[in-house]
Each structure stands twice: as structure tokens, then as C-alpha cells.
C-alpha positions, 0 to 999 in steps of 0.5 A: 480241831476237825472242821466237817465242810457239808455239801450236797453235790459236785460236778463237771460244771461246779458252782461258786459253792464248790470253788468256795470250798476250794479257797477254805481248802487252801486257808484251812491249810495254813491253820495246822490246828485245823484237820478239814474234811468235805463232806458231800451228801447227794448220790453222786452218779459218776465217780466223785474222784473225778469232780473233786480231784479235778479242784484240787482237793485231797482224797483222804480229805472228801468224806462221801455219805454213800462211802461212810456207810459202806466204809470205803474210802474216796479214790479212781475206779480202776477197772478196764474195758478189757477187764469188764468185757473179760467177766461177762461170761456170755457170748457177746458183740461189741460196738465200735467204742465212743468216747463216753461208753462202750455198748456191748450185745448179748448174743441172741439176748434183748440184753446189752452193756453200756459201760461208761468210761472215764479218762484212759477207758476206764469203767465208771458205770455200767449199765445193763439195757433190756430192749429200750429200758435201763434196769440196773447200773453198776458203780465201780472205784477199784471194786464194785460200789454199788447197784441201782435197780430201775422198775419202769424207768424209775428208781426202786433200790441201792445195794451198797458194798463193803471192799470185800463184796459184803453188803453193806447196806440197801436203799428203797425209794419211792419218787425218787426220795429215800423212803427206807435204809436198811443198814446191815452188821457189815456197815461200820454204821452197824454199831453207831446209835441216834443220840439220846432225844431221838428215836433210836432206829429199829432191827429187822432180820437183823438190819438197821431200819431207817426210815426217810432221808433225815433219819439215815443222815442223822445216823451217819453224822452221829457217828462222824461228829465224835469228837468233842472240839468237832466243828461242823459247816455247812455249805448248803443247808436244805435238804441236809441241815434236819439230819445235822440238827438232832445229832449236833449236841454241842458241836459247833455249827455254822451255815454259810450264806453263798447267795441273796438270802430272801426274796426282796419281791416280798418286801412290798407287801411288807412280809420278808420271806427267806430264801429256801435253801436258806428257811429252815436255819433262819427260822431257828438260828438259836440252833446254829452258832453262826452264820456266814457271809462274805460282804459287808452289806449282807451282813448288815442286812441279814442282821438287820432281819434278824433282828426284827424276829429274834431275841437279841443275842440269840443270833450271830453274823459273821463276815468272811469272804468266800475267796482270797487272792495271792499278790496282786497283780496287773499285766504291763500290757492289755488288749484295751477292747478285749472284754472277759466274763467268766461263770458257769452257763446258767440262767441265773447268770444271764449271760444272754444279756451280756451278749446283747450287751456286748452286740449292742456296744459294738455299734460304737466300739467295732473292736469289741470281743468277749471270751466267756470261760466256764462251762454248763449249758451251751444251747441257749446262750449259742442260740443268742450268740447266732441270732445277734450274729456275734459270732465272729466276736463272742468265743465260748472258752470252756472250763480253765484256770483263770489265774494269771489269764485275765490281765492281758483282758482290758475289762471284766463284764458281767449281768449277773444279778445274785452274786453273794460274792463274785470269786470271778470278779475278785479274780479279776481285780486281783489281776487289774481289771476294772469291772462293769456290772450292775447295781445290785447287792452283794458281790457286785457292790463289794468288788466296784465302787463305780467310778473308782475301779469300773461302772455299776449300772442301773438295773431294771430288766433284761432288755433295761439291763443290756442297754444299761451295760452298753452304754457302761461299757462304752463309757468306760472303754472311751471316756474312763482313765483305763490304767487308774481304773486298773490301779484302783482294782488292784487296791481294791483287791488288797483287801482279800488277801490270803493271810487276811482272809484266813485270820477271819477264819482263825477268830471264828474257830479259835476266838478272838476279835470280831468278825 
């Protein structure tokens, strides 16, 4: 069985989508009926090796639309500085080289290169600058991907290459949105029609014409989902399920749910209004075999909703957690005051709360710190950093690995408000530590029975909030057994095992008991 995992994007700053896609990975591989593939569909501006092979994924398991329509394969560029400065042709000065890019002047022209690097100098993209203006942008792996052609600054076309230098195909856009795509006889996508029901794509001078983004997907997930047992997730539905939808046929598909899938602000007006990222399969779940979601409440409040607008039986929530843990495992020796969040820097993760929290709580407990791990946008949480003047006591740690470094932490904290499911947390309790956090669905609810393995505290708004987290935090680091509360985690965790986990996914994909 082929299991097509679809994605819009990844990055340097991965969300808890892609990391979740990292632990399916890793299920998926202890199912040896499973063949699992990671489909991404955004353009990806920097190599896609680069993101992917920094989580572990397999090459020949990430499947990239911008490489299937020109037949290429996912792999590192291989071209150098040196190798690049050799083709120019043309007299030439060369800066000083930065870490990021190479700038390179034309001699007695308004013309230069900027050539971005990736690790050991090696080109990712070039971009060509007259005066002020970028105009085009070279992409390379081992030879050149594609070209972006800019007219006032904006974005007008893509030519995609085959390895061998044809072209393979040609977008036009218009705001930024693919307005055509002409597919040429050198694109293994040349052959491949819309299934029956549609409206077959027309030829120009040859080419294939697809209009919008819809269609041009639809043409190469037609030609992907061709084998009867194929099996079809996706991971981020808009923008991407109206081109999955007309060519599914019978192929099984199944949306995961991965944040708060409607908006509770609408509640008190009596109308439920879905999530957007989420509306389009929501308002046509007989389209859809399943969806997914990874805690207990979600599900019984997702099929809840459901329920209230559909048939019965036209409609199906399963429950798997987006994560899993090995053993776990407690540290016999914890810094009592030493306090631990990890996530991207994001807004939606409020971690300018926390900091105030953690500020705040000090006054009690000077022996307070806090190290944040993940990486994103640093400005604004430095700026509250400085003016709580936290900064003998608050480290940003950046992007690691956080198996097997959270236990000697005494405590996990977080003021995040929209976990539909908290890998970080799991971590975290896999390794011990009892949780502070607020009282909200999902994650938080699933991973802390408050009183047990940590404290929930009362949410209301950001200044409501850092108060309330204070005061949990205090609480807990003074008045709570530490060591029980370490104990209940690691129970708690027990849970989210790995051959847990992974059977949900084999009664999903194989039948058999509930999920």
C-alpha cells in the first residue's frame, strides 16, 4: 500500500504539522505493508533537501510537485561558487563572500549576481540584480531546476527543466497566484489526462494548458494516485484539497485535524463557523473517508459538530496522536527551578506571556530560569525579554533535538492557547516533567490532569493569563510533591507509546478495532 502524506511547505522554522509528519514517518516504518511518500505543494524557494534532510526524512520518500512535473528527483544541489563564477563569461569583480551569498559585479554593466549559498558554499540560487531590482532567480540541485522571472518587482513566470536541459514546463502568475501552466511533451506529465468528470485540459502549440492552481494540481495528482490500494493524507487541506478532490476516484482520503477546527468566538451567536484551513472539507465530509485528530476531546467535539449538520454515517472521526514517545524516562537528578518551553517563535504561541510569567514569578522564587528551544522570529520576544529585564535568567537556546535534554529541567511551561496536541509537551512528560499550562482544549487537557502531573491554569487574556502562570508556577515549584508529580508524567506518557500509536494507524489503514 502507498500512503501519499500532502503538505503545503516546509522550512528552517518547521511547525508541529512537519514534526508530526516526522513521527508518522518513523510509525510508517514498522508497518512493511506501508510504501509512505511526503508530498509538498507550495514553491519552495530554497532547495527542499535542505528542510527535509535536516528531519530525517528519506529522499527518495519526498515527492515535490515542482520536481514531478519536471521528472526530477529530490536531492542537494551540487554546484559551487567556483563552478558558477567559471560559467559567467563576462569580465567580472567579486565581493568579499558573506555567509548567505556571494555578490558578483559585472564589469562597466548595471548587472551583478547574487549567488545564495547553502552549507560548504554550495549554490542554492542565484539571483540576477539590474540597479536595484531583481529580475530573475536561478534554482539549482545537481543542475538547473528552474528560473523565476520578476517584471516591477513582481513575479510573472517559472520555466521548469527536465535533468537534461529540456523544458519541462512554464507558469505565468498573476498576484502571485498561478493564473496558466503550460505542460510541454518533455514533462513526464505530458501523457497523463484529468479523469473522467472533468474537463480535460486543452493544447496550445503543442503544450498542455492548465488554467489556475486547481487544475495544474489536479493533473499531477491524477498521474500520482494510480494505484488502486493508494491511500491519500492530507496534512494541510487548504489550498490543496479542490485539486485532490476531482481526481480521488476511489482512493481512500483522509484529512488530519492539527489545530482548534472552528472558531468558539462564533458560539455565542449561535452559528459554528469551521476553521479555514479546515471549511472546505468540513462542509463536504462525505468526500472524505475520515478525518483525524490526535486527542480524545477533539474527537468527541468535532463529532459532535458533525453531527448537527450531517446524516448520520456520512461522516468519520478517528483519534490517533500526532506523536509517540520510546521508554519513558525520568533523569535521577533535576534542577528544581530550572523551567523549559520549547516551539517555534511565533505569535500564536504567546511566549511573550510566558516571559512575563516567568518575570513575574521570580519576585517569589529568584532561582527561577527559563530556556526557550525553537527557532522563528526573535525580534519581538527579545524586545520583552529586555523590557522585563530578563535577561540574566531567559536564554533563547534555538532550534535542537529535545530527546533525552528535558529531564534534568524541573518543569515544563507553556502559555500557548491552540495545541491540537502539544508534541512538545509529550516530550516532556516522556522524560518526567510535570507541565504548567493553561486550561484550554486540546493538548493541554490530553497531556495534564492538573493536580496529578502539573497545574492548568485558568485562562482569560494575555495580562489574565501571565498572572494566572505565575501564580501555577509558584504553587507548583513550592507547595507540589515534585518527584510525584515527575512519576504521574511518566504515567501519563505511557500512554503514546510507539507500538501504541502505530497500531491506531494499522486499524485505520488495514481495518480492524476502532479508533
Amino acid at each position: 500500500m502507498r500512503v501519499f502524506n500532502i503538505n503545503k511547505a516546509i522550512g528552517l522554522a518547521s511547525s508541529g504539522v512537519e514534526y508530526a509528519q516526522v513521527y508518522r514517518r518513523e510509525l510508517f516504518a514498522g508497518i512493511p505493508a506501508v510504501d509512505d511518500y511526503y508530498v509538498f505543494t507550495d514553491y519552495i524557494p530554497t532547495n527542499l533537501s535542505v528542510f527535509t534532510d535536516r528531519l530525517g526524512f528519506r529522499r527518495d520518500q519526498v515527492l515535490w510537485i515542482y520536481d514531478l512535473v519536471a521528472g526530477r528527483t529530490t536531492r542537494p544541489s551540487t554546484l559551487t561558487v567556483d563552478d558558477y563564477l567559471a560559467r559567467v563569461g563576462q569580465p567580472h569583480e567579486v565581493a568579499p563572500a558573506i555567509p548567505e551569498y556571494t555578490d558578483v559585479a559585472l564589469t562597466g554593466s548595471p548587472v551583478r549576481y547574487r549567488i545564495r549559498t547553502v552549507i560548504g558554499a554550495i549554490v542554492d540560487r542565484v539571483e540576477t540584480i539590474v540597479g536595484d531590482r531583481i529580475v530573475r532567480i536561478e534554482h539549482y540541485d545537481e543542475t538547473l531546476h528552474d528560473i523565476e522571472y520578476f517584471h516591477d518587482g513582481r513575479l510573472v513566470r517559472r520555466v521548469f527543466y527536465t535533468d537534461d536541459g529540456r523544458v519541462a514546463a512554464e507558469q505565468f502568475y498573476r498576484n502571485d497566484e498561478i493564473l496558466r501552466t503550460l505542460i510541454t511533451s518533455a514533462s513526464p506529465l505530458y501523457t497523463q489526462r484529468l479523469r473522467a468528470g472533468r474537463e480535460r485540459p486543452v493544447t496550445f502549440g503543442g503544450d498542455l494548458v492548465l488554467e489556475g492552481r486547481a487544475q495544474f494540481f489536479q493533473l499531477v495528482f491524477a498521474q500520482l494516485f494510480s494505484r488502486p490500494d493508494d491511500v491519500v493524507i492530507v496534512d494541510r487541506a487548504l489550498d490543496v484539497i479542490d485539486g485532490i478532490y476531482p481526481v480521488i476516484g476511489a482512493h481512500r482520503l483522509y484529512s488530519i485535524v492539527h489545530a482548534e477546527h472552528f472558531d468558539p468566538r462564533q458560539l455565542e451567536d449561535g452559528v459554528l463557523l469551521w476553521n479555514n484551513h479546515y471549511e472546505f472539507v468540513f462542509t463536504r465530509p462525505d468526500l472524505v473517508d475520515g478525518f483525524i485528530v490526535s486527542t480524545h476531546r477533539q474527537q468527541e467535539v468535532l463529532e459532535a459538530q458533525l453531527a448537527e449538520r450531517m446524516p448520520e454515517g456520512s461522516f468519520s472521526v478517528a483519534r490517533i496522536p500526532v506523536g509517540f514517545v520510546a521508554a519513558p524516562a525520568s533523569s535521577p537528578e533535576y534542577e528544581r527551578f530550572a523551567l523549559v518551553t520549547a516551539s517555534r517563535l511565533a505569535d500564536e504561541k504567546h511566549l511573550d506571556v510566558l516571559v512575563r510569567a516567568v518575570a513575574a514569578a521570580r519576585a517569589t522564587l529568584p532561582e527561577l530560569r527559563l530556556d526557550i528551544y525553537g527557532e522563528g522570529n526573535r525580534e519581538p520576544l527579545l524586545a520583552v525579554i529586555e523590557e522585563t529585564k530578563s535577561q540574566e535568567f531567559i536564554r533563547l537556546m534555538g532550534h535542537q533535538k529535545l530527546e533525552g535534554l528535558l529531564g534534568p529541567y524541573g518543569l515544563y511551561v507553556s502559555a500557548s492557547t491552540s495545541e491540537g496536541f502539544g508534541l512538545s509537551m509529550l516530550e516532556a512528560i516522556a522524560e518526567g516533567l510535570p507541565i504548567v499550562g493553561l486550561d484550554v482544549d486540546y493538548g493541554n487537557r490530553e497531556m495534564v490532569e492538573s493536580g496529578v502531573n502539573g497545574r492548568l491554569a485558568p485562562h482569560t487574556n494575555a495580562e489574565g493569563d501571565a498572572a494566572a502562570l505565575a501564580d501555577a508556577i509558584v504553587e507548583v515549584l513550592t507547595d507540589a510533591p515534585l518527584d510525584e508529580l515527575r512519576a504521574a508524567s511518566l504515567r501519563k506518557a505511557e500512554e503514546f507509546t510507539a507500538a501504541q500509536v502505530r497500531q491506531l494507524w494499522e486499524d485505520l489503514l488495514f481495518g480492524g478495532a476502532p479508533c
